[in-house]
C-alpha positions as MATLAB code, in Angstrom:
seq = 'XXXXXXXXXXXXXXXXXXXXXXXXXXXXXXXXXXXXXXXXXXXXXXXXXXXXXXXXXXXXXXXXXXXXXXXXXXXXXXXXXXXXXXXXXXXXXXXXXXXXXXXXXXXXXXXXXX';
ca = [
      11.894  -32.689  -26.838;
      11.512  -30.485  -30.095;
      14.178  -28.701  -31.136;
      12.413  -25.258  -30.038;
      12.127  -26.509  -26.878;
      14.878  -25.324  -23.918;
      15.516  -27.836  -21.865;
      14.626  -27.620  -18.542;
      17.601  -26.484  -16.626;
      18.405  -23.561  -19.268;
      15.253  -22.184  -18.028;
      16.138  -21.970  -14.702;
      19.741  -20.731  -15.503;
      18.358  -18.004  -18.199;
      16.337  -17.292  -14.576;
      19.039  -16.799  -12.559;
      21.500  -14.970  -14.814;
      20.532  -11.611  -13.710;
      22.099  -10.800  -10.643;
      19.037   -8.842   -9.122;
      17.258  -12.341   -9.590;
      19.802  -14.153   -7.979;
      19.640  -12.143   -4.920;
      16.321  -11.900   -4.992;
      16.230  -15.458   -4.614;
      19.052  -15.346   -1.535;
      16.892  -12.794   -0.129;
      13.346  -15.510   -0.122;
      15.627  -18.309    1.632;
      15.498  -16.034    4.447;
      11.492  -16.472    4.230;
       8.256  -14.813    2.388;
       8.609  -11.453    1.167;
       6.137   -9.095   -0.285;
       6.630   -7.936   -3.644;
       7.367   -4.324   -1.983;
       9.934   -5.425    0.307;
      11.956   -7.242   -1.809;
      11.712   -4.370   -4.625;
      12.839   -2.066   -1.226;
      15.726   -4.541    0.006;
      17.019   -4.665   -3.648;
      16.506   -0.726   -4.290;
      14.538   -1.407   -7.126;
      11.542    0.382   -8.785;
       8.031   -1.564   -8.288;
       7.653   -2.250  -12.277;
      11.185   -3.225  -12.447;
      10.829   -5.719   -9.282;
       7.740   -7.355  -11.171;
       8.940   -8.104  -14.265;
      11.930   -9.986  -12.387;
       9.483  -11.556  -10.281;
       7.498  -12.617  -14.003;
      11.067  -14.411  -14.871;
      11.372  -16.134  -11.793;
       7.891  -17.372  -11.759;
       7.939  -18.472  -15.190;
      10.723  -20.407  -14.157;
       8.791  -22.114  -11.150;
      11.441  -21.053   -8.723;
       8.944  -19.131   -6.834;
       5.726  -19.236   -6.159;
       3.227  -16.238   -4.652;
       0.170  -16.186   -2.684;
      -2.441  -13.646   -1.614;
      -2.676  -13.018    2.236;
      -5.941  -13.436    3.872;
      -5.940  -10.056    5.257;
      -4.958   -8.097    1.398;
      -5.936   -9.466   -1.680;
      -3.944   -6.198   -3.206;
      -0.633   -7.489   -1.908;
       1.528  -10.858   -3.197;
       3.682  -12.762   -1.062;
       6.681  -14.552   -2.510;
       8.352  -17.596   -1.644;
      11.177  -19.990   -2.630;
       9.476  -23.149   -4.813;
      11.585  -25.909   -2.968;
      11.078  -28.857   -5.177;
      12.368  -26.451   -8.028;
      15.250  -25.994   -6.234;
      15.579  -29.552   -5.393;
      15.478  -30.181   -9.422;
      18.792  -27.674   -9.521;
      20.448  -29.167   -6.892;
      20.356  -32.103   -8.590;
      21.311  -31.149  -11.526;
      24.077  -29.411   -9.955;
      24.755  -33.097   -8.013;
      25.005  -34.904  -11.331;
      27.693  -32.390  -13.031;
      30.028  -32.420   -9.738;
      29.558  -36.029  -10.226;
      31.484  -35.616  -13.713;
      33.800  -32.868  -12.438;
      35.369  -34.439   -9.733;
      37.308  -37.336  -11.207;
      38.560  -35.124  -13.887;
      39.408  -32.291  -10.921;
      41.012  -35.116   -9.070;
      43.539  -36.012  -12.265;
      44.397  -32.716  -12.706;
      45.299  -32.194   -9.379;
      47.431  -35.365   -8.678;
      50.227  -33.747  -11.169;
      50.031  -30.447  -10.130;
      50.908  -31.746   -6.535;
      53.660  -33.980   -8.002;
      55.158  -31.411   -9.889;
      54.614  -28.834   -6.416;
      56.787  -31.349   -4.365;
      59.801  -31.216   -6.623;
];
């Protein structure tokens, strides 16, 4: 990987580090959503909704697709294998955190009982 390069799970965070992203993301595990609705669920402005939809794309966590019926209107959804890449990433650093969680906490109690 060159240097210029992010690797790939900085993308994904960089993604997710705005909070109208993030929901926007809760909001497409409930299912589909039109570019429209989720600009109306998260009471943001149309241009403002698309450029966060841009990010999100860009990142591969979502995906969109015309409808038969409206070639004018996008439908978003969740990119599950993305996700599955985060998940385990996420898997692989809890791996690390545990033990160490685990020492600290064996003390702590110790010291609690006293």
């Amino acid at each position: 990987m060159s240097a210029r390069r992010k690797p790939d799970v900085d993308i994904l965070f960089a993604a997710l580090a705005d909070p109208a992203r993030r929901r926007a993301v809760e909001i497409l595990g409930q299912g589909p959503r039109r570019a429209g609705d989720l600009a109306s669920r998260l009471g943001l402005a149309a241009p403002a909704m698309s450029r966060h939809l841009k990010v999100l794309k860009a990142a591969g966590l979502v995906v969109d697709h015309h409808p038969e019926d409206d070639a004018r209107v996008r439908v978003y959804a969740l990119n599950s294998p993305r996700l599955a890449e985060l998940k385990e990433w996420l898997a692989k650093a809890e791996q690390g955190w545990t033990p160490q969680l685990g020492a600290f906490a064996a003390p702590v109690a110790k010291r609690a009982g006293r």
